[in-house]
N, CA, C and O atoms as a Tinker XYZ file with bonds, in Angstrom:
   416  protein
     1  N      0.846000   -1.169000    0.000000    73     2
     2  CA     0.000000    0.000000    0.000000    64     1     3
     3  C      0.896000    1.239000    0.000000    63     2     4     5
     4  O      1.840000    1.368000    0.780000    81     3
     5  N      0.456000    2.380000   -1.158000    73     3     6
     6  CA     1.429000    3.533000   -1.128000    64     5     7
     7  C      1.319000    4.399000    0.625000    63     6     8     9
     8  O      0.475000    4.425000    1.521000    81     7
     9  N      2.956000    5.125000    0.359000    73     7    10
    10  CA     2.453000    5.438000    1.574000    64     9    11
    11  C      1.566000    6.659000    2.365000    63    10    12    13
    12  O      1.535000    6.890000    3.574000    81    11
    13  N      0.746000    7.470000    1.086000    73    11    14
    14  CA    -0.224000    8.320000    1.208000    64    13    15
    15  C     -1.221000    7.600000    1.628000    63    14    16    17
    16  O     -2.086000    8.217000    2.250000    81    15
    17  N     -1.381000    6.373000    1.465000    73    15    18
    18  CA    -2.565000    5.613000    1.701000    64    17    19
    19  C     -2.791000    5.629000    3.157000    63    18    20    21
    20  O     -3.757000    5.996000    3.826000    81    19
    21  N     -1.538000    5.086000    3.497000    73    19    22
    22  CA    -1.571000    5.002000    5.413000    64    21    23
    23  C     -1.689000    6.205000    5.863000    63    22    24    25
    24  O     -2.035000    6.169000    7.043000    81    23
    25  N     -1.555000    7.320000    5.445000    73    23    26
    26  CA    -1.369000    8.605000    5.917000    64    25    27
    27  C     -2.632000    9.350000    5.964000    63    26    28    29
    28  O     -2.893000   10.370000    6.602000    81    27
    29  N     -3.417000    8.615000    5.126000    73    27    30
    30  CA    -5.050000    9.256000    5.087000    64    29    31
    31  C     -6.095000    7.909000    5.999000    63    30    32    33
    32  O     -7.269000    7.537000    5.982000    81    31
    33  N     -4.926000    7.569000    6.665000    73    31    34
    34  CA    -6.135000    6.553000    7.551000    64    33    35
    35  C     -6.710000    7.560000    8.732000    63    34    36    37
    36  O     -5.977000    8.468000    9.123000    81    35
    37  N     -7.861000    7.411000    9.222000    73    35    38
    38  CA    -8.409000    8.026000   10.267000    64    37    39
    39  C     -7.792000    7.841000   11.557000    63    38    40    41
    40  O     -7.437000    6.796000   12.102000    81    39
    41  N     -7.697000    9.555000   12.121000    73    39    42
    42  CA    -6.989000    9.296000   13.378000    64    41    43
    43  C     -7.390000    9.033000   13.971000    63    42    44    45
    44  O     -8.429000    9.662000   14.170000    81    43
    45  N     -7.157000    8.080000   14.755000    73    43    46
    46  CA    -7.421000    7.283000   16.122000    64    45    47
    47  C     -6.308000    7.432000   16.817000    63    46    48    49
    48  O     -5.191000    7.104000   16.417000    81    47
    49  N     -6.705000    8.197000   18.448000    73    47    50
    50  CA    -5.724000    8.113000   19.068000    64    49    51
    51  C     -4.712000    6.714000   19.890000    63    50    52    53
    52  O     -3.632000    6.653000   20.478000    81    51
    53  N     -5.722000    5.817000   19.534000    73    51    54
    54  CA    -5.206000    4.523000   20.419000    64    53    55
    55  C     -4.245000    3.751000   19.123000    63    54    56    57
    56  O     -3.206000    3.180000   19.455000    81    55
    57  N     -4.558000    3.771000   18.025000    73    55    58
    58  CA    -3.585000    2.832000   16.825000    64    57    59
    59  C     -3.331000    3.780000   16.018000    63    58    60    61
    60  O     -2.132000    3.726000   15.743000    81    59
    61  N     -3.785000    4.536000   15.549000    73    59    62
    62  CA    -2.855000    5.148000   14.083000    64    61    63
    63  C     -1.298000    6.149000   14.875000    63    62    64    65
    64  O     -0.179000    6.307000   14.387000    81    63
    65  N     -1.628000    6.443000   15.658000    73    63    66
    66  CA    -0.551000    7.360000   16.207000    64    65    67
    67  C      0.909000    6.292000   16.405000    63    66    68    69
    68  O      2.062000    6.715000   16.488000    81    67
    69  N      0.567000    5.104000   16.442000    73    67    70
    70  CA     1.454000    4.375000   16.682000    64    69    71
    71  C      1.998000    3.799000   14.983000    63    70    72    73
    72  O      3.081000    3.244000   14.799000    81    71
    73  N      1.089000    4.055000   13.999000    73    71    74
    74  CA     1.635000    3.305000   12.659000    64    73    75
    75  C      2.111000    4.369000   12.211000    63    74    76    77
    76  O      3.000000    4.230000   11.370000    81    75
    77  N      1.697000    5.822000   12.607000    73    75    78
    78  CA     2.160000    6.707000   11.705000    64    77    79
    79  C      3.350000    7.096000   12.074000    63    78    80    81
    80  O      3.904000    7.838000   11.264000    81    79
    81  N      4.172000    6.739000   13.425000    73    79    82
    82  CA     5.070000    7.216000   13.904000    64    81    83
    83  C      6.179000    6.099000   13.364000    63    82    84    85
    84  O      7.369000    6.410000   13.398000    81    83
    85  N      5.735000    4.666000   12.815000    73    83    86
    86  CA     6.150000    3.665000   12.336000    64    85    87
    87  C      6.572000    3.968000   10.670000    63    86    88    89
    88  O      7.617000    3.595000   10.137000    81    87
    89  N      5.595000    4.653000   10.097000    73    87    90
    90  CA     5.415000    5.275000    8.526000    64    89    91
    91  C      7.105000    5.963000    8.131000    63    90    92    93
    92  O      7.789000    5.433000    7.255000    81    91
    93  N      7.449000    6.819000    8.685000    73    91    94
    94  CA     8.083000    7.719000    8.280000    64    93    95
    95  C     10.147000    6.407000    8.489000    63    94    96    97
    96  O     11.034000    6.262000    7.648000    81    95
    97  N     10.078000    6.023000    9.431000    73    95    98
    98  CA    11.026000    4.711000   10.078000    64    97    99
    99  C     11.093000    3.991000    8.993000    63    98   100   101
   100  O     12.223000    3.895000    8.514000    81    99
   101  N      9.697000    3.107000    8.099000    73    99   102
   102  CA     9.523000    2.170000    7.092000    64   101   103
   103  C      9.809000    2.793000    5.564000    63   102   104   105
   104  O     10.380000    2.244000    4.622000    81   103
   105  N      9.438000    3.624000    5.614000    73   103   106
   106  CA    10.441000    3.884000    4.141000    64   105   107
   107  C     11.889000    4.724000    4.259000    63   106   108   109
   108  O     12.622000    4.779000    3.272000    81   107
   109  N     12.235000    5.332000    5.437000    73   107   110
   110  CA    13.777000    5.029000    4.956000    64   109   111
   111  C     14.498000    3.928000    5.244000    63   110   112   113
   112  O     15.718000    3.907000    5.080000    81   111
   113  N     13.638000    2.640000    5.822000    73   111   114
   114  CA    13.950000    1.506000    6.074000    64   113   115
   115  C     14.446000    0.790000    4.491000    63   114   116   117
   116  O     15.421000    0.078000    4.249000    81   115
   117  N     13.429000    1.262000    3.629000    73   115   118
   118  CA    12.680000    0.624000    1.945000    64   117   119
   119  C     13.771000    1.379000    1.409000    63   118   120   121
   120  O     14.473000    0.655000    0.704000    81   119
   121  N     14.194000    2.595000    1.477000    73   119   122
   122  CA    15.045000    3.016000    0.367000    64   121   123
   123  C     16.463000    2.452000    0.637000    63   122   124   125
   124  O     17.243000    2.385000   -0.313000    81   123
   125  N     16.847000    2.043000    1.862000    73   123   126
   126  CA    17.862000    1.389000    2.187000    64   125   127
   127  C     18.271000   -0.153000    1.501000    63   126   128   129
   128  O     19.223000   -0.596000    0.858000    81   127
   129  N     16.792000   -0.763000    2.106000    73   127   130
   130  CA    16.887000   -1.960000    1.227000    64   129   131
   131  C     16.860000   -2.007000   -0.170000    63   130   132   133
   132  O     17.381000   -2.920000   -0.810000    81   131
   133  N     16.320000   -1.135000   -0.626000    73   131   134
   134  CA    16.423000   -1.381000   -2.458000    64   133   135
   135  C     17.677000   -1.121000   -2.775000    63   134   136   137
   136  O     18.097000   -1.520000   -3.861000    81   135
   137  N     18.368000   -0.533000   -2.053000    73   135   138
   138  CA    19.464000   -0.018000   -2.359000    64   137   139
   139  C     20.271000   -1.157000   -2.486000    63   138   140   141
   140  O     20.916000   -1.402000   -3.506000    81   139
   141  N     20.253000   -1.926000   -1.392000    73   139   142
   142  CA    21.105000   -2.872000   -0.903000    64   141   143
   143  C     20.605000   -4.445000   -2.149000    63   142   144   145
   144  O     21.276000   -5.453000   -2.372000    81   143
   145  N     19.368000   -4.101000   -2.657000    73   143   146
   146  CA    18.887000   -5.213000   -3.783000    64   145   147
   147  C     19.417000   -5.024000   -5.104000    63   146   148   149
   148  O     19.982000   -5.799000   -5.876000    81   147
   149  N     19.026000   -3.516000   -5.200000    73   147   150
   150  CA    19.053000   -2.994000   -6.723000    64   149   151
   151  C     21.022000   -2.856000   -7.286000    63   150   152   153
   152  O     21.483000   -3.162000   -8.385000    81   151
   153  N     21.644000   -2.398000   -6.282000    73   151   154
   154  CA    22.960000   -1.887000   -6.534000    64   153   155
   155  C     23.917000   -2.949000   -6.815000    63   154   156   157
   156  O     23.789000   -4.095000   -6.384000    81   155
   157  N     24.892000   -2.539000   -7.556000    73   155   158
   158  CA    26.280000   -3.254000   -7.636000    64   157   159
   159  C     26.813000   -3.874000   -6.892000    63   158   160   161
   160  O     27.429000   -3.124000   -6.134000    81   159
   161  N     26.968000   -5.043000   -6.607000    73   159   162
   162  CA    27.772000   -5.398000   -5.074000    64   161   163
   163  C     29.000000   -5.662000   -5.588000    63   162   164   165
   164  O     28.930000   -6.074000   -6.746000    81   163
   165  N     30.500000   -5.543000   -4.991000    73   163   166
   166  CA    31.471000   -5.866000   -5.316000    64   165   167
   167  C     32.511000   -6.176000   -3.863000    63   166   168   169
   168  O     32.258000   -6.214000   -2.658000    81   167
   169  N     33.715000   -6.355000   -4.634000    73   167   170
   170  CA    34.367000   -7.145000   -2.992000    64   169   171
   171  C     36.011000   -5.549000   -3.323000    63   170   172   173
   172  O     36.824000   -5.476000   -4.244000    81   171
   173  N     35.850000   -4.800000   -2.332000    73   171   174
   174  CA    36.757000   -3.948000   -2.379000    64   173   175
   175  C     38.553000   -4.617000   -2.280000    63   174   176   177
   176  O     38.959000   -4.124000   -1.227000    81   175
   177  N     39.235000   -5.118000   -2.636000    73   175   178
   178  CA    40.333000   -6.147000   -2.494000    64   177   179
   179  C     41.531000   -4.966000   -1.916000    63   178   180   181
   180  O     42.332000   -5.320000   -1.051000    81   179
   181  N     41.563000   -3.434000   -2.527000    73   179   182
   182  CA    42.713000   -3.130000   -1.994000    64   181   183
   183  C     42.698000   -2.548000   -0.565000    63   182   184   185
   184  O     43.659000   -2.047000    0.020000    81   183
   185  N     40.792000   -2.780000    0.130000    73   183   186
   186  CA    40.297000   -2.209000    1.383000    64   185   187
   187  C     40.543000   -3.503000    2.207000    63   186   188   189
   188  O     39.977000   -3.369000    3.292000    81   187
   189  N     40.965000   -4.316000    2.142000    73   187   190
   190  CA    41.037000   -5.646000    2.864000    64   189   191
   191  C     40.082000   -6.491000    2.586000    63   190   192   193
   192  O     40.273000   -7.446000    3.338000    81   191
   193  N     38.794000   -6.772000    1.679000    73   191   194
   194  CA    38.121000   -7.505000    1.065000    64   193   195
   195  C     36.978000   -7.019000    1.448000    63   194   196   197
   196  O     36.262000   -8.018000    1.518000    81   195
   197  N     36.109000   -5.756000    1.856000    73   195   198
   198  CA    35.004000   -5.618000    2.173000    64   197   199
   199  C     34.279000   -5.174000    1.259000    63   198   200   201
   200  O     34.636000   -4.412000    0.361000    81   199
   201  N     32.676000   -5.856000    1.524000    73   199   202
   202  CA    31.818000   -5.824000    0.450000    64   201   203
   203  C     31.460000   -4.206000    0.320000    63   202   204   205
   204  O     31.529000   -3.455000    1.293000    81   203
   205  N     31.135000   -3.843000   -0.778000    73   203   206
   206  CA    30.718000   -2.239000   -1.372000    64   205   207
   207  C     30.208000   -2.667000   -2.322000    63   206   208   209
   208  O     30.417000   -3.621000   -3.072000    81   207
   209  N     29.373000   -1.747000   -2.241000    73   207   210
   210  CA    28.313000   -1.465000   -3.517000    64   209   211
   211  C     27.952000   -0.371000   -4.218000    63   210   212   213
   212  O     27.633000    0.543000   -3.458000    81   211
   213  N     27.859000   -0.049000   -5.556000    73   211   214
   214  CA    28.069000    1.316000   -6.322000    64   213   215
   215  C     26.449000    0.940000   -7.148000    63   214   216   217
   216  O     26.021000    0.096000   -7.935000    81   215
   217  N     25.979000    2.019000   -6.481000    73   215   218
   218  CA    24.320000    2.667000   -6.663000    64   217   219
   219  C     24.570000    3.522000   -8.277000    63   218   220   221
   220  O     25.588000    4.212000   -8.316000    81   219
   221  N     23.899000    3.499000   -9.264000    73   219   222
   222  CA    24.009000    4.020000  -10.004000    64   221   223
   223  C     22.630000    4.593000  -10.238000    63   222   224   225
   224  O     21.549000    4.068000   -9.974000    81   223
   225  N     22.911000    5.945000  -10.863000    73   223   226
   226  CA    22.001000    6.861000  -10.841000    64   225   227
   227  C     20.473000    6.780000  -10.899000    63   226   228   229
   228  O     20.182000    6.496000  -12.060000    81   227
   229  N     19.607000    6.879000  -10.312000    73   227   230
   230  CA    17.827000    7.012000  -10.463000    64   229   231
   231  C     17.599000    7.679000  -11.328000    63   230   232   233
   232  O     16.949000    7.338000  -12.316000    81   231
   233  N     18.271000    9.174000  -11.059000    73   231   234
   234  CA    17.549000   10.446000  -12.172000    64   233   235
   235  C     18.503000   10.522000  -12.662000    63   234   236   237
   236  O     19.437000    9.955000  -12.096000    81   235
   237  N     18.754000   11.175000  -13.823000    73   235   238
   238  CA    19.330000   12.022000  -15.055000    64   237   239
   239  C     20.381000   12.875000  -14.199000    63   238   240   241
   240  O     19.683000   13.446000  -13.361000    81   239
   241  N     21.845000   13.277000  -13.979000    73   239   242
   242  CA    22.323000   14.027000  -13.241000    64   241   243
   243  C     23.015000   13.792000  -12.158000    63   242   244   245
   244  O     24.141000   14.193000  -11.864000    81   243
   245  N     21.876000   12.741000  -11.241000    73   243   246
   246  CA    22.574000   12.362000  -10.416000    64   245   247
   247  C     23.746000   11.624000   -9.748000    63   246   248   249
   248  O     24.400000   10.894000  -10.492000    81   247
   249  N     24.014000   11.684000   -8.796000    73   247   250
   250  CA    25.508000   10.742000   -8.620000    64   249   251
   251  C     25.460000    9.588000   -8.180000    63   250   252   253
   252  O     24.571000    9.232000   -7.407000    81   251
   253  N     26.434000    8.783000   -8.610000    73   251   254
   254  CA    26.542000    7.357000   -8.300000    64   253   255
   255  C     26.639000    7.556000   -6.433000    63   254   256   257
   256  O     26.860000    8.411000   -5.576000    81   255
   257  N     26.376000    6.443000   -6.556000    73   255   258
   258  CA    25.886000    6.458000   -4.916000    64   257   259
   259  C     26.598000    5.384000   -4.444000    63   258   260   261
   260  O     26.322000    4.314000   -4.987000    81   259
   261  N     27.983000    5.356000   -3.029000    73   259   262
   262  CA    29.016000    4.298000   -2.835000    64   261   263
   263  C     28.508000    4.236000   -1.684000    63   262   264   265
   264  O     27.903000    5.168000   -1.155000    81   263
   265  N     28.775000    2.728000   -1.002000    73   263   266
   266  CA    28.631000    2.683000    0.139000    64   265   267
   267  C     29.276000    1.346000    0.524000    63   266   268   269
   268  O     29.565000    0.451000   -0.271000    81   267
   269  N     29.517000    1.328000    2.244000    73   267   270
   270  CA    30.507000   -0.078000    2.332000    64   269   271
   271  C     29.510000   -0.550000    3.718000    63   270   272   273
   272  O     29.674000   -0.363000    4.924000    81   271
   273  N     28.653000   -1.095000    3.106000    73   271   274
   274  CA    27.552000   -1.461000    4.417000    64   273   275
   275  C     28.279000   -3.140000    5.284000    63   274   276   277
   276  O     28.651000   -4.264000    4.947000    81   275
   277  N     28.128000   -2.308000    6.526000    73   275   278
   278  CA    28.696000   -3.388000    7.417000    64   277   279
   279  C     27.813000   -4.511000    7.780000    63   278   280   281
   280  O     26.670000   -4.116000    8.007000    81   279
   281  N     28.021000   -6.174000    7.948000    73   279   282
   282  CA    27.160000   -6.880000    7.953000    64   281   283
   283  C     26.912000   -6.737000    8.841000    63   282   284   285
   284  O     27.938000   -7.364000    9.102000    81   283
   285  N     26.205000   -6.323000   10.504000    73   283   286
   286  CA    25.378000   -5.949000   11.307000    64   285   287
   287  C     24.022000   -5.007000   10.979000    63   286   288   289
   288  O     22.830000   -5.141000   11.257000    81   287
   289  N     24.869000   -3.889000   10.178000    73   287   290
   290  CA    24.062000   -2.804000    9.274000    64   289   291
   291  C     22.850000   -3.440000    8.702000    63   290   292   293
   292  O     21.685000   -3.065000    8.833000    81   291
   293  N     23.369000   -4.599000    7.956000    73   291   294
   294  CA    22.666000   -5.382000    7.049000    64   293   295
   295  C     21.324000   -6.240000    7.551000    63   294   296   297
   296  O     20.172000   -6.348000    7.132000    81   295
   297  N     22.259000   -6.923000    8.935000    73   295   298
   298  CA    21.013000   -7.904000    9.628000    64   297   299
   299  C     20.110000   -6.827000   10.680000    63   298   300   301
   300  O     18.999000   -7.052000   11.160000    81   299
   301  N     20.551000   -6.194000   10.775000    73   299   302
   302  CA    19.609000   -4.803000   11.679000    64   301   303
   303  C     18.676000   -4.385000   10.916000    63   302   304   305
   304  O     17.492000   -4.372000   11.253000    81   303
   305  N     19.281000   -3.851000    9.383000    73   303   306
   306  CA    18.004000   -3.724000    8.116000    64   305   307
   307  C     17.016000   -4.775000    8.090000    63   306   308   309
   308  O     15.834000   -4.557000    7.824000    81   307
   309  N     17.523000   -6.003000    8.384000    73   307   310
   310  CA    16.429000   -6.904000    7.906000    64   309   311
   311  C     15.633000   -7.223000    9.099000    63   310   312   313
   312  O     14.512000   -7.656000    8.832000    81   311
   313  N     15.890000   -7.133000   10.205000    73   311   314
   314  CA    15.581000   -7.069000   11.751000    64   313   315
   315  C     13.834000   -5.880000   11.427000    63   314   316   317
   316  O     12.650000   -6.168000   11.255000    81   315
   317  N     14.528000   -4.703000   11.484000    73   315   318
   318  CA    13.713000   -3.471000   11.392000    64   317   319
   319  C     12.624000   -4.131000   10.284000    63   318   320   321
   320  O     11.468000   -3.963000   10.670000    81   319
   321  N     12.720000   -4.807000    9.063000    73   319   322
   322  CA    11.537000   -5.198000    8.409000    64   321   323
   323  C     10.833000   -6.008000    9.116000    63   322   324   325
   324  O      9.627000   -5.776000    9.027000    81   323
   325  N     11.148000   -6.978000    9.869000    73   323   326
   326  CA    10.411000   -7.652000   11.008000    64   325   327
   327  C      9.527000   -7.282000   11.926000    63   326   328   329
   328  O      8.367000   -7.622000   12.159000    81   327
   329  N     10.319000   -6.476000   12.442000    73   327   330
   330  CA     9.377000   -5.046000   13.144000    64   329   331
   331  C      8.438000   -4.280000   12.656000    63   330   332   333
   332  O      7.559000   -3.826000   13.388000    81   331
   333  N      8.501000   -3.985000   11.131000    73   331   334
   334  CA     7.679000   -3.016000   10.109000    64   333   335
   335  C      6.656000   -3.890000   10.322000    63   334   336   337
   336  O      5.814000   -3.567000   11.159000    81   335
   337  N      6.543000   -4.955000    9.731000    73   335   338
   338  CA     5.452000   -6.382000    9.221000    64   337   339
   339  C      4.626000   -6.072000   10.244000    63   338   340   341
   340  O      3.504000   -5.573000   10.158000    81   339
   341  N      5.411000   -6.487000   11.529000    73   339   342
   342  CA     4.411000   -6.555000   13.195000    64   341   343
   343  C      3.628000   -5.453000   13.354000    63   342   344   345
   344  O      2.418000   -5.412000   13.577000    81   343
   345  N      4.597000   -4.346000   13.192000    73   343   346
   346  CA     3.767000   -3.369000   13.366000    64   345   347
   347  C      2.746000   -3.210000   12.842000    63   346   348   349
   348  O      1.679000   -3.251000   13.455000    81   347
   349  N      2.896000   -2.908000   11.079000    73   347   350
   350  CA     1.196000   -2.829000   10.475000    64   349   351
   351  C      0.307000   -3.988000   10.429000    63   350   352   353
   352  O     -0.847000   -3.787000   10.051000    81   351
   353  N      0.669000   -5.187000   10.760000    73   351   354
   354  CA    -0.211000   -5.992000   11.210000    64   353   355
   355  C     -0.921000   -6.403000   12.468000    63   354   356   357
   356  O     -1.871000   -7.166000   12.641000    81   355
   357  N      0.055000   -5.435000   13.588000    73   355   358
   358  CA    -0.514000   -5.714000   14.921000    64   357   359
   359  C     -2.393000   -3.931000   14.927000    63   358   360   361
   360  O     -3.585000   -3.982000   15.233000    81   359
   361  N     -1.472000   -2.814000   14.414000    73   359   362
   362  CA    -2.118000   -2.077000   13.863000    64   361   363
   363  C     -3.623000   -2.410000   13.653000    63   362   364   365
   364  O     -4.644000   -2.386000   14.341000    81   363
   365  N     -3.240000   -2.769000   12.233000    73   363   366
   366  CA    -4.487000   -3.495000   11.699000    64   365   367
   367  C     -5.815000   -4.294000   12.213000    63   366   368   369
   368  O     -7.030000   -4.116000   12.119000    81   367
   369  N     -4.950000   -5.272000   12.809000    73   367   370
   370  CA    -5.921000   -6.156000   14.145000    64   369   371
   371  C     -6.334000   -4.997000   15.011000    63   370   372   373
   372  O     -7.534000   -5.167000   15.227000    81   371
   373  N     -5.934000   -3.933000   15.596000    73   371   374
   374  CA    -6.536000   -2.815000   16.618000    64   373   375
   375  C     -7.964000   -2.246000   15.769000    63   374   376   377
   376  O     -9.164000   -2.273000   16.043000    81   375
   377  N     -7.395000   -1.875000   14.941000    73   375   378
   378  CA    -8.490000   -1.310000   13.539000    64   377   379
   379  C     -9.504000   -2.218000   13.506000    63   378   380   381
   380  O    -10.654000   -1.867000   13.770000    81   379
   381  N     -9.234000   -3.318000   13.223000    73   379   382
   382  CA   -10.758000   -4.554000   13.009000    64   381   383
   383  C    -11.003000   -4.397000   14.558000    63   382   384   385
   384  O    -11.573000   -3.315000   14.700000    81   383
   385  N    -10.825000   -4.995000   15.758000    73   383   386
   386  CA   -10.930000   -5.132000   16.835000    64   385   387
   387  C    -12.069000   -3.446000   17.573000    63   386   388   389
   388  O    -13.238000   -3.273000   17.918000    81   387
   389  N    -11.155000   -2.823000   17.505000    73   387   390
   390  CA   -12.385000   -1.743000   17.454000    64   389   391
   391  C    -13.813000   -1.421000   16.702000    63   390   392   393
   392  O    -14.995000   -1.302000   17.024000    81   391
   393  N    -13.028000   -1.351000   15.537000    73   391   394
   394  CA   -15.025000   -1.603000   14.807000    64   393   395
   395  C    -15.797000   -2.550000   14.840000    63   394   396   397
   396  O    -16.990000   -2.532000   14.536000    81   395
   397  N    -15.077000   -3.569000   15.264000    73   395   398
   398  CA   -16.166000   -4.744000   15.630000    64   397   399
   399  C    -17.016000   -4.404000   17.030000    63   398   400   401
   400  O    -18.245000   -4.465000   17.045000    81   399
   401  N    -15.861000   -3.871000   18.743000    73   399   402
   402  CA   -16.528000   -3.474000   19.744000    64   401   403
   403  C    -17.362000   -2.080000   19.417000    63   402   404   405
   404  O    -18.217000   -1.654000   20.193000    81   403
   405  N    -17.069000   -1.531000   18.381000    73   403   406
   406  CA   -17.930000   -0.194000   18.223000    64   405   407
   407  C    -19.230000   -0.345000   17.974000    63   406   408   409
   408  O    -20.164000    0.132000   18.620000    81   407
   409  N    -19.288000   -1.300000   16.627000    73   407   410
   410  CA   -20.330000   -2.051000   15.889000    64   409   411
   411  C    -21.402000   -2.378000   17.127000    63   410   412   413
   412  O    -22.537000   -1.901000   17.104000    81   411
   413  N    -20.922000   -3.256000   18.234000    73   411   414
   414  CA   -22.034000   -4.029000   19.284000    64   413   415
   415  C    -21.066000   -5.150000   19.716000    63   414   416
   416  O    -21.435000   -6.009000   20.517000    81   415
């Protein structure tokens, strides 16, 4: 779901305050990981063998994008998606769970 979508959910002070504070965390979570999918991976040999990866441009102009992501970095990224999942699914269940006690 885009993420204007979550952003026009109705405020509720008991669950949305908690996904929306989650919202902004989950996509620089997403641009990290694509990064880490989409990009070049290579093995730096004259750095002592560490993995780097060279991002090449999105837009027209822009600059290649280097980075030497450390494997903790990496399993922490994938950690935090674990957390994302829970979150909008624990969310969600609050959302049904209320309109059902609202309902009767």
């Amino acid at each position: 779901m885009p993420k204007n979508r979550y952003l026009r959910l109705p405020r509720r002070p008991d669950s949305s305050t908690e996904l929306l504070n989650g919202i902004d965390q989950y996509w620089a979570d997403k641009e990290s990981r694509n990064r880490y999918i989409h990009d070049e991976w290579s093995v730096a040999l004259r750095d002592g063998g560490i993995p780097a990866t060279r991002g090449l441009p999105l837009r027209k102009g822009s600059p290649v994008v280097w980075d030497e992501p450390k494997t903790d970095e990496v399993w922490n990224l994938a950690r935090q998606f674990h957390d994302h999942h829970g979150l909008f699914s624990y969310v969600a269940y609050r959302v049904r769970r209320d309109r059902e006690f609202d309902a009767g």
